[in-house]
C-alpha positions as CSV (number, residue, x, y, z in Angstrom):
1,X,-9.1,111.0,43.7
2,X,-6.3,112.2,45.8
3,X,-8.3,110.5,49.0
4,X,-7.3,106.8,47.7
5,X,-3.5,107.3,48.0
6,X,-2.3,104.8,50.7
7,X,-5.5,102.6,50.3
8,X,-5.0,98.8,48.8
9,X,-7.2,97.4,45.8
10,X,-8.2,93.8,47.0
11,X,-6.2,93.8,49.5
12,X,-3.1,94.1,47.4
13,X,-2.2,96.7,45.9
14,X,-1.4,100.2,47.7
15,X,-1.8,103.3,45.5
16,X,0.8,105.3,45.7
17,X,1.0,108.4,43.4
18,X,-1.5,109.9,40.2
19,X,0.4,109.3,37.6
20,X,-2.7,110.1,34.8
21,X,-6.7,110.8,34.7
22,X,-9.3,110.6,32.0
23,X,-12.8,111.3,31.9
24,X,-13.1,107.2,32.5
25,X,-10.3,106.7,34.5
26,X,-7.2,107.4,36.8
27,X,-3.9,105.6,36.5
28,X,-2.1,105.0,40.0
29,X,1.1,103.8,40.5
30,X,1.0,101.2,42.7
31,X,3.0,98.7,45.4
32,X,1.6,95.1,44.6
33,X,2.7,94.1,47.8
34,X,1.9,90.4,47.5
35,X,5.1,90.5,44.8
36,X,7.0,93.4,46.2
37,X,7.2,94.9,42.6
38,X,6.0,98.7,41.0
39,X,2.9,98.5,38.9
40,X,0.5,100.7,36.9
41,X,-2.9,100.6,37.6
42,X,-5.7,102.0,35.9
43,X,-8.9,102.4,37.9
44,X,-12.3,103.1,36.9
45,X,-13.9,106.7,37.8
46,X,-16.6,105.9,40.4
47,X,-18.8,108.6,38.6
48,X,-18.7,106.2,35.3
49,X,-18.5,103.0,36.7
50,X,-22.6,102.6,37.1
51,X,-22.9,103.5,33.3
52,X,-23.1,99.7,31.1
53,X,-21.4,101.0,28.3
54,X,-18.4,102.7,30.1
55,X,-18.1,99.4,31.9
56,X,-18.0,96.8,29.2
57,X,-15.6,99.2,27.3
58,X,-13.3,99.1,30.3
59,X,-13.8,95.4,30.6
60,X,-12.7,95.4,27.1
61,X,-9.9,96.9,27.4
62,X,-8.3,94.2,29.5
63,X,-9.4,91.5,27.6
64,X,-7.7,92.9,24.5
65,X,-4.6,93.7,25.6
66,X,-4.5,90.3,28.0
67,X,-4.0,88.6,24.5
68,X,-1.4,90.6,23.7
69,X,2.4,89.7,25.0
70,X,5.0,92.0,22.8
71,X,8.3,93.4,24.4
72,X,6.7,96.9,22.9
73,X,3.4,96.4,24.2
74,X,2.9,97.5,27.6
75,X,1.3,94.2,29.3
76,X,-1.4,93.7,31.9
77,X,-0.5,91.9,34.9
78,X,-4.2,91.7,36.4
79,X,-7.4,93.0,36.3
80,X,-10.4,92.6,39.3
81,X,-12.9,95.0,41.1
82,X,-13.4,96.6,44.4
83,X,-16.0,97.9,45.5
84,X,-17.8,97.7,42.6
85,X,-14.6,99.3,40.8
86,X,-13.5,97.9,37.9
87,X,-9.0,98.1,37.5
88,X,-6.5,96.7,35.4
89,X,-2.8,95.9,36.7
90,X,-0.3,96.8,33.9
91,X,3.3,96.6,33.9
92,X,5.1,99.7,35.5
93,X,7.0,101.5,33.0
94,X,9.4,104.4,34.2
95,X,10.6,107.0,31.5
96,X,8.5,109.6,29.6
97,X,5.5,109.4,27.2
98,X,6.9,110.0,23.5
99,X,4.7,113.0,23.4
100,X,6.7,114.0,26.7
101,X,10.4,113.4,24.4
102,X,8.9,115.2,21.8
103,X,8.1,118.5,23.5
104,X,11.6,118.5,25.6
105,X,13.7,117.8,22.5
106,X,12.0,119.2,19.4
107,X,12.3,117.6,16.6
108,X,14.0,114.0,16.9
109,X,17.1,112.5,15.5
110,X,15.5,111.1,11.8
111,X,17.1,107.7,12.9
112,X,15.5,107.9,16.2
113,X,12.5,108.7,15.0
114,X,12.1,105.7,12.0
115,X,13.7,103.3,15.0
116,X,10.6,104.1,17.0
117,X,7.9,104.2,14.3
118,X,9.7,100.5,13.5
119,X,8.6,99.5,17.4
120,X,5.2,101.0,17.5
121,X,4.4,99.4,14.2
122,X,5.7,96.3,15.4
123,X,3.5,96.4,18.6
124,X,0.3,97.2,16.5
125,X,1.2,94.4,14.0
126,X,1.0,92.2,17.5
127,X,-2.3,93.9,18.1
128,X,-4.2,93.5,14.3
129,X,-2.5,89.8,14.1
130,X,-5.4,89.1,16.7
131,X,-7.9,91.5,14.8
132,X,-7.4,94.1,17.4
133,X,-7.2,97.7,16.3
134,X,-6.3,100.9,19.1
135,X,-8.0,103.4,17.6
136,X,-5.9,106.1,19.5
137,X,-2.3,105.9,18.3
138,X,-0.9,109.3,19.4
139,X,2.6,109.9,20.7
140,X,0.7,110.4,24.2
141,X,0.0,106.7,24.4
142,X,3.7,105.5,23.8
143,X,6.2,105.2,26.7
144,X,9.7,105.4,26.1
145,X,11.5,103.3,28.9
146,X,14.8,103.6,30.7
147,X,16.3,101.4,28.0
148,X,15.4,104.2,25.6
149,X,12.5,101.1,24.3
150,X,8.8,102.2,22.9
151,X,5.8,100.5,23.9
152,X,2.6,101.4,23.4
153,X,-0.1,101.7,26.1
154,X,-3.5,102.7,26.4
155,X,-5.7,100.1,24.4
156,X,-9.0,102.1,26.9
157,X,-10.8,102.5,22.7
158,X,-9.5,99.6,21.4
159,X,-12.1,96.8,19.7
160,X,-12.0,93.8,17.9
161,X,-12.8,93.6,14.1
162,X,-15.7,91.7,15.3
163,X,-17.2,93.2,17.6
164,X,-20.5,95.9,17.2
165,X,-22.3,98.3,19.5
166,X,-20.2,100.3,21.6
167,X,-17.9,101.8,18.8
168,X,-20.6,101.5,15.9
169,X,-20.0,103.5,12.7
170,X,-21.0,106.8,13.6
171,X,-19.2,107.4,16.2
172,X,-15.7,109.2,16.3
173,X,-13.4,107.6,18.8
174,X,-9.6,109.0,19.1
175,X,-7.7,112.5,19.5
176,X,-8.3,114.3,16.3
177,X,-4.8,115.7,15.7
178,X,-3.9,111.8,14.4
179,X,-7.4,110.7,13.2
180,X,-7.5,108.8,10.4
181,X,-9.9,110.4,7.6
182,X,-11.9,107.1,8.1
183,X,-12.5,107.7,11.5
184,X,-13.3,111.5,11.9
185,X,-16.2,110.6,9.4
186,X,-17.3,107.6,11.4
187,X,-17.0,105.4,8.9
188,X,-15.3,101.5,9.4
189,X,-12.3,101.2,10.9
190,X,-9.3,99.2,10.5
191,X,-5.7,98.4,11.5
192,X,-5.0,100.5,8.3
193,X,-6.2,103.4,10.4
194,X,-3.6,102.8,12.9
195,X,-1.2,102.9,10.5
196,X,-2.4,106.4,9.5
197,X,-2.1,107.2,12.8
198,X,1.5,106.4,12.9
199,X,1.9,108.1,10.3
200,X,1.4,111.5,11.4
201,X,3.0,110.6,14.7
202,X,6.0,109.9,12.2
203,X,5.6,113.1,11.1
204,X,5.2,114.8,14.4
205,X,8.5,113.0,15.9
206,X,10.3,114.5,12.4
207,X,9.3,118.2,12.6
208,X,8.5,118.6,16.0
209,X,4.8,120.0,14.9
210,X,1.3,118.1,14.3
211,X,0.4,118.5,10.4
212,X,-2.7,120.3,11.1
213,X,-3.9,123.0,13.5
214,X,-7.4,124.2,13.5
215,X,-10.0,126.2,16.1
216,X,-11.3,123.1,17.4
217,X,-11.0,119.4,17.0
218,X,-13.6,119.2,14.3
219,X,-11.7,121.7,12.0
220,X,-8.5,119.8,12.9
221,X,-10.3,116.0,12.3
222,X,-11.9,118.0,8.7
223,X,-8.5,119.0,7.5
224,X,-7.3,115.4,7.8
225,X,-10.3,114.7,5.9
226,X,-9.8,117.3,2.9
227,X,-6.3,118.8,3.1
228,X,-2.9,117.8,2.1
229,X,-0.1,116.6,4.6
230,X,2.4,119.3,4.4
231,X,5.7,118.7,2.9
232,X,7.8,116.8,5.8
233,X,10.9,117.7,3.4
234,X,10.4,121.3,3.3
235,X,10.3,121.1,6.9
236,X,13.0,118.8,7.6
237,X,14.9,118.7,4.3
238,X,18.1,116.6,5.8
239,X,15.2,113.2,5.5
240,X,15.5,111.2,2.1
241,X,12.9,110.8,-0.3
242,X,12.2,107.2,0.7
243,X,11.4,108.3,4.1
244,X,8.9,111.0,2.8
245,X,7.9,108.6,0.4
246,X,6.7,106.3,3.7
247,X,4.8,108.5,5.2
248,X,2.9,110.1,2.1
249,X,1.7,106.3,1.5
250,X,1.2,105.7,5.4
251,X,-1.1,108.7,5.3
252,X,-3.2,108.4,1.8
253,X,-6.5,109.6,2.3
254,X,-8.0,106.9,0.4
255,X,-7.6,103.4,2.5
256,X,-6.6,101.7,-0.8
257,X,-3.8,103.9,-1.6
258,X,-2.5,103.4,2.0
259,X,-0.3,100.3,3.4
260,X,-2.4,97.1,3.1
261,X,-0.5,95.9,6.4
262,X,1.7,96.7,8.9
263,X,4.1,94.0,7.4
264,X,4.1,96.6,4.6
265,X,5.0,99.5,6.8
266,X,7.5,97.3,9.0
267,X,9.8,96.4,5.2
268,X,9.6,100.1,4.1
269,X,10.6,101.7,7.4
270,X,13.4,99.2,7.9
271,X,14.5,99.9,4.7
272,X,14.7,103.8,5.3
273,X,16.3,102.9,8.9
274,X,18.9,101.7,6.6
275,X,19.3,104.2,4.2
276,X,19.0,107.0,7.0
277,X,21.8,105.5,9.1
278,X,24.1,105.2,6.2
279,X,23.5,108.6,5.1
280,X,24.2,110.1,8.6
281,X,27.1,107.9,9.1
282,X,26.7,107.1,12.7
283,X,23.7,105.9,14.8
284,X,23.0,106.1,18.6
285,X,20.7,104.8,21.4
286,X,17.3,103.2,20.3
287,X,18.4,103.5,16.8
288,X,21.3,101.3,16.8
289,X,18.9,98.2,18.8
290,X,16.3,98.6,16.2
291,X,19.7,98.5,13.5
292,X,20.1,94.7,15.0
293,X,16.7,93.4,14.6
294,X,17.0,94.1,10.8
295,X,17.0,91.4,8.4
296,X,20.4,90.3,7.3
297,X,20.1,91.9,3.6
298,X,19.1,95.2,5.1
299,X,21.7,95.4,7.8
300,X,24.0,94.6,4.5
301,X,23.0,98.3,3.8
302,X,24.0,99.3,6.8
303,X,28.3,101.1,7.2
304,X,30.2,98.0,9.0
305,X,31.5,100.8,11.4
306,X,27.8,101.1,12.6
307,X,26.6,97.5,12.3
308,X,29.7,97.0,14.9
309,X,29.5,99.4,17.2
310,X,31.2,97.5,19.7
311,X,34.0,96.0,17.1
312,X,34.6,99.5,16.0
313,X,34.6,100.9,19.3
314,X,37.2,98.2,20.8
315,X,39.6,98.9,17.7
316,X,39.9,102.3,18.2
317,X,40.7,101.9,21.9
318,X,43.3,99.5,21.2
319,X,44.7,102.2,18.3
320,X,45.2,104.9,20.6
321,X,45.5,102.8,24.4
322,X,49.6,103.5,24.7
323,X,48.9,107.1,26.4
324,X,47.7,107.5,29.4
325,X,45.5,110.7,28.8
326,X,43.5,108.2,26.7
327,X,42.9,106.3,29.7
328,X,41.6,109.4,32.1
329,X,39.5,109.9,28.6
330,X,37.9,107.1,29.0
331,X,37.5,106.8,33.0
332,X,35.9,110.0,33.1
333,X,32.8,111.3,30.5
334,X,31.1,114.1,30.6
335,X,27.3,114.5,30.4
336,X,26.0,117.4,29.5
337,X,22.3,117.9,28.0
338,X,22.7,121.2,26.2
339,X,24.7,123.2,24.0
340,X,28.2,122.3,24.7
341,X,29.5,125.0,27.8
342,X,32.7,126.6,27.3
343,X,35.8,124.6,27.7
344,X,36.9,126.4,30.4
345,X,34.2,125.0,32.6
346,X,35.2,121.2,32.3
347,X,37.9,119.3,33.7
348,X,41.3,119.0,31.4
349,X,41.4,115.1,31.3
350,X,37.8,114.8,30.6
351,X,35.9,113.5,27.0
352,X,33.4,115.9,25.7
353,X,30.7,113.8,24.3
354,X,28.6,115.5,21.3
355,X,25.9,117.4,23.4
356,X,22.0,117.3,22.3
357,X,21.6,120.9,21.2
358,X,17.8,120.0,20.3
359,X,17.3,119.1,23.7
360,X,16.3,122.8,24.6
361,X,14.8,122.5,28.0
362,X,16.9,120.5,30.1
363,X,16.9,122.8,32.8
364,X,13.6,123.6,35.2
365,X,13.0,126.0,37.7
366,X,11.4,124.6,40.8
367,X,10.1,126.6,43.6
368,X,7.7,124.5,45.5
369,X,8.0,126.3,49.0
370,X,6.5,130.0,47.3
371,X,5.2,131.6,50.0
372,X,2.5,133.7,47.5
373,X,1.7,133.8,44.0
374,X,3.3,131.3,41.1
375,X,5.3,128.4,42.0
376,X,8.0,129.3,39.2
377,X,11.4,131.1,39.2
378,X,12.2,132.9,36.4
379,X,11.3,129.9,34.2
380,X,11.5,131.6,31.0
381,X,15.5,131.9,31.1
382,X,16.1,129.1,33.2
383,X,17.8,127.6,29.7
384,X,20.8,130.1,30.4
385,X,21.9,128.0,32.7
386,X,22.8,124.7,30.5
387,X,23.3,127.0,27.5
388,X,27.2,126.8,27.2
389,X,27.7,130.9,27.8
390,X,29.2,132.0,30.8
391,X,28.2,135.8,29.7
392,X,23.9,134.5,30.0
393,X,22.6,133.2,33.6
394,X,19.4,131.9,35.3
395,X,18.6,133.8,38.8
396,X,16.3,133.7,41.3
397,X,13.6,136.0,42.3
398,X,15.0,138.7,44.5
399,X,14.4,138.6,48.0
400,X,14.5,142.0,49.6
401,X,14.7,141.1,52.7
402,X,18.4,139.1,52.2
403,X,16.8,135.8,53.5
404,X,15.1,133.4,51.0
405,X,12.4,133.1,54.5
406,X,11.9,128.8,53.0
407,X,13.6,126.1,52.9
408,X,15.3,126.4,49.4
409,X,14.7,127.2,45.5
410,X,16.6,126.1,42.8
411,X,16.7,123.9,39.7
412,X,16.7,120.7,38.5
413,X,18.6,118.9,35.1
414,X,16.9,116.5,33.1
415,X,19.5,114.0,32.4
416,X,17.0,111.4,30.7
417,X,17.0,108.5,30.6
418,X,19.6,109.0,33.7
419,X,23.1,109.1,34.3
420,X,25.4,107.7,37.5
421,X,26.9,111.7,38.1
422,X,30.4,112.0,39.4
423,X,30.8,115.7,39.2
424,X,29.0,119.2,38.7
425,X,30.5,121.8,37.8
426,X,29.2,125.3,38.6
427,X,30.0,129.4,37.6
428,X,28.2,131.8,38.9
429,X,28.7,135.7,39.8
430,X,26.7,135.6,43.0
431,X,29.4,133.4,44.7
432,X,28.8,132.4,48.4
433,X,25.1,130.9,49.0
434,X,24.7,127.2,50.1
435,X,23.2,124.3,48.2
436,X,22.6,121.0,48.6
437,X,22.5,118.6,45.6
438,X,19.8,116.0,45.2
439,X,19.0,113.1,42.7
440,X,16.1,111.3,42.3
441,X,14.3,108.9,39.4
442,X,10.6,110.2,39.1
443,X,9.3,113.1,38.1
444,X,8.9,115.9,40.9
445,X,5.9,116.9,41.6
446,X,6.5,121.1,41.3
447,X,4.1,122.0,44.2
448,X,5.7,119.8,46.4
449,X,9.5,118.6,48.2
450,X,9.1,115.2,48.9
451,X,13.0,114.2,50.0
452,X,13.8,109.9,50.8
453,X,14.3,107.2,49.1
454,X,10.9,107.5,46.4
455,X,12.4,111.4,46.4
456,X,14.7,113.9,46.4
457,X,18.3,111.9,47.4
458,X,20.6,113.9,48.9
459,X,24.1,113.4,47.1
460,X,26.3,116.3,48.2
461,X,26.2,120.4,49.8
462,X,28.6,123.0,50.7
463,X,27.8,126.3,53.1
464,X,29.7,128.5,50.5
465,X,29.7,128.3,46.6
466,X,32.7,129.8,45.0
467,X,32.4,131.5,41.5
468,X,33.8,128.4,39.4
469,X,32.6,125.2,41.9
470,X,33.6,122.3,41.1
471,X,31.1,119.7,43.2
472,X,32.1,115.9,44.0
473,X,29.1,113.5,43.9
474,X,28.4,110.2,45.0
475,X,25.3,108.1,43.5
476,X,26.5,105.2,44.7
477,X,26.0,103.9,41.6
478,X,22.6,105.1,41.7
479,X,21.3,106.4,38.0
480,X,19.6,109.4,38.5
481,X,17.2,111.2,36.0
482,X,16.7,114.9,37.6
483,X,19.7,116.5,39.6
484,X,18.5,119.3,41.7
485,X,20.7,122.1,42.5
486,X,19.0,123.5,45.8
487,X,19.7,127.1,47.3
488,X,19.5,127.2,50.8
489,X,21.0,130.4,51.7
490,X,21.8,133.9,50.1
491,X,25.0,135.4,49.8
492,X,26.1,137.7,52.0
493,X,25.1,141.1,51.0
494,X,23.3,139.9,48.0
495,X,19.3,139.4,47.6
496,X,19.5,136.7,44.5
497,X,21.3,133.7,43.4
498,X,22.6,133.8,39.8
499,X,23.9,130.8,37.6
500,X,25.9,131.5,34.6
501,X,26.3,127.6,33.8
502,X,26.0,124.3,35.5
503,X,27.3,121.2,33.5
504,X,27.4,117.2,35.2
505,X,29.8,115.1,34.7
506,X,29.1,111.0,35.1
507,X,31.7,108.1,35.0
């Protein structure tokens, strides 16, 4: 599939990078040059795209999600063939999958992660108000935008309530680990089995864990057939009882004993948006967008210090605006995604905003010039560096010969969704190699350096690192997700590179 990169679809649209690939397709992302804009764009294996039924499900596809237009719906754009090759043109939507959020964070804020099961049940509401049901909800199939927004992609299963044939009872459509019980035994399904669905996504974004494990997909798709859900308060006990309360109904076994409707879900999960915010006292990013879309009487529920964010905010800068270190508190905030590093590390006059400790790997390890064997670095403690101890470190392999013999290794900070960095800060007991600092918006590719404007940026470098660096850098005003620290040199005398702590700073 790698051979169509650079090639145009109709003329149009030039493939640009693999983004995804399934057994029926491979998602590009795309130039459509006509509009000078980024788009997704799923195209049919050439393999598959003789076989009748593989076809008219693809062709289905877009026709079901053309009818749908909902801010947390990812929308088509277009659809066509050529040569013979069937593709549909969906919006482009830069961040990470939900699945992806999941895995680099843990378990997610409980506000966080109602505010999100809000959006998705929203977006599937959108989708079973036209009889339309996904059949493949699965934290894999929702992107989380820049905005920090949830939209759900991937209708490539989805069917009408009227239609027959291609998904006739019988067969089992879906990844088990979310099946509904319904569905593993082929039996009818409906938008309630989406809401299953959502259900143990719920679950998933709430203990960081799928409910059920098993030695193959049928044991897993069997034990959501027969077995209990596990208790989500024994394994998060911090959530309420309503909220457990939601997802034991959203996940009933028996369809009748489920939500009859995702306008049934929607009330109950803004409801415990409510009562979770208030209990936590404070509410951040996704959570406090979803907080304004609630209906007046639930918002009612809500602390006033939370429903006004920005109220609350302006009054206590105008409390505390007659001193000046206030001021340099304000102008410069410090973004750190980690456990908080020791105070010595930051700069006096600047804010240190609560850090993410769940957000556990932050830091890669990227080595995409390795001369022979893995293309890694030490990956296994490449934590240390973000962890807030100057007495643990990250280093590089050692190199015997005192010369790193490639262009560079180093590693890169996941600052999602991005932040405009204005300073890094770094300690290390290996002072004196060279770097060079990069930024860039997509995900890198680990095999390979791809520097420019669709890569790695360069923002800043210095010949000679001293043991506490402090690093200016200019964006521009650029947001960058991933900051790359890259070694270029050795220090004299010495055949690694260690890091005791890197922390960025953004304005």
């Amino acid at each position: 599939m790698s051979t169509l990169l650079g090639t145009k679809l109709s003329g149009r649209y030039r493939l640009d990078a693999r983004i995804g690939a399934g057994g029926m397709s491979t998602v590009y992302r795309a130039l459509d040059e006509t509009l000078q804009r980024r788009v997704a764009i799923k195209l049919m294996n050439r393999e598959v795209a003789h076989d009748s039924d593989q076809l008219e499900r693809f062709r289905r596809e877009a026709r079901a999600v053309a009818q749908l237009s909902h801010p947390h719906v990812v929308g088509v754009i277009d659809a066509g063939e050529d040569e013979s090759r069937p593709y549909i043109v969906f919006e482009y939507v830069e961040g990470e999958t939900l699945k992806e959020r999941i895995r680099r964070l843990g378990r997610l804020p409980v506000t966080e992660a109602v505010a999100y099961a809000i959006e998705i049940a929203r977006a599937l509401g959108a989708a079973h108000a036209r009889h339309i049901v996904h059949r493949d909800v699965k934290p894999q199939n929702v992107l989380i935008d820049e905005e920090g927004r949830a939209k759900v992609t991937d209708f490539g299963i989805a069917r009408t309530l009227d239609e027959d044939g291609l998904t006739a009872d019988g067969r089992v459509l879906g990844t088990t680990d979310y099946v509904s019980p319904e569905q593993a035994l082929g039996q009818p399904v409906t938008g309630q089995s989406d809401l299953y669905s959502l259900g143990i996504v719920l679950f998933e974004m709430l203990t960081g864990e799928v409910p059920f494990k098993g030695e193959n997909q049928v044991a897993v798709a069997m034990k959501h057939v027969r077995d209990p859900l596990p208790d989500v308060q024994a394994a998060r006990p911090e959530i309420s009882a309503a909220l457990a309360a939601v997802i034991d109904t959203a996940t009933a076994k028996r369809v009748e004993e489920r939500y009859a409707d995702d306008a049934e879900l929607i009330a109950d999960l803004e409801d415990v948006l409510a009562i979770e915010a208030a209990r936590s006292g404070s509410a951040t990013g996704e959570t406090t967008a979803v907080l304004r879309t609630l209906p007046p009487r639930k918002q009612s529920r809500v602390p006033f210090g939370i429903r006004h964010r920005v109220l609350a905010i302006a009054i206590v800068i105008l409390a505390v605006a007659a001193t000046a270190a206030v001021i340099i508190w304000v102008g410069l905030t410090r973004a750190h995604h980690g456990v908080p590093p020791a105070r010595e590390s930051a700069p006096p006059a600047s804010l240190h905003l609560t850090a993410d400790q769940l957000c556990q790997n932050c830091a890669h390890d990227y080595n995409p010039y390795a001369i022979s064997g893995p293309k890694n670095q030490n990956p296994t403690t490449v934590g240390l560096a973000i962890d807030g101890d100057l007495s643990t470190s990250w280093s590089t392999d050692q190199y015997y010969s005192g010369s790193l013999q490639k262009p560079g290794v180093g590693l890169y900070l996941d600052t999602y969704p991005g932040i405009v960095a204005r300073e890094m800060v770094i300690h290390t007991v290996t002072p004196g190699w060279s770097l060079v600092v990069y930024g860039r918006k997509s995900t890198p590719n680990p095999d390979t350096f791809d520097a420019g404007s669709s890569g790695w940026v360069r923002l800043t470098s210095l010949p000679s690192v001293l043991s506490t660096q402090r690093l200016a850098i200019n964006t521009g005003g650029v947001r960058y997700r991933y900051y790359l620290v890259w070694i270029t040199k050795l220090p004299p005398g010495r055949n690694l590179v260690t890091i005791n702590e890197i922390t960025l700073y953004k304005g």
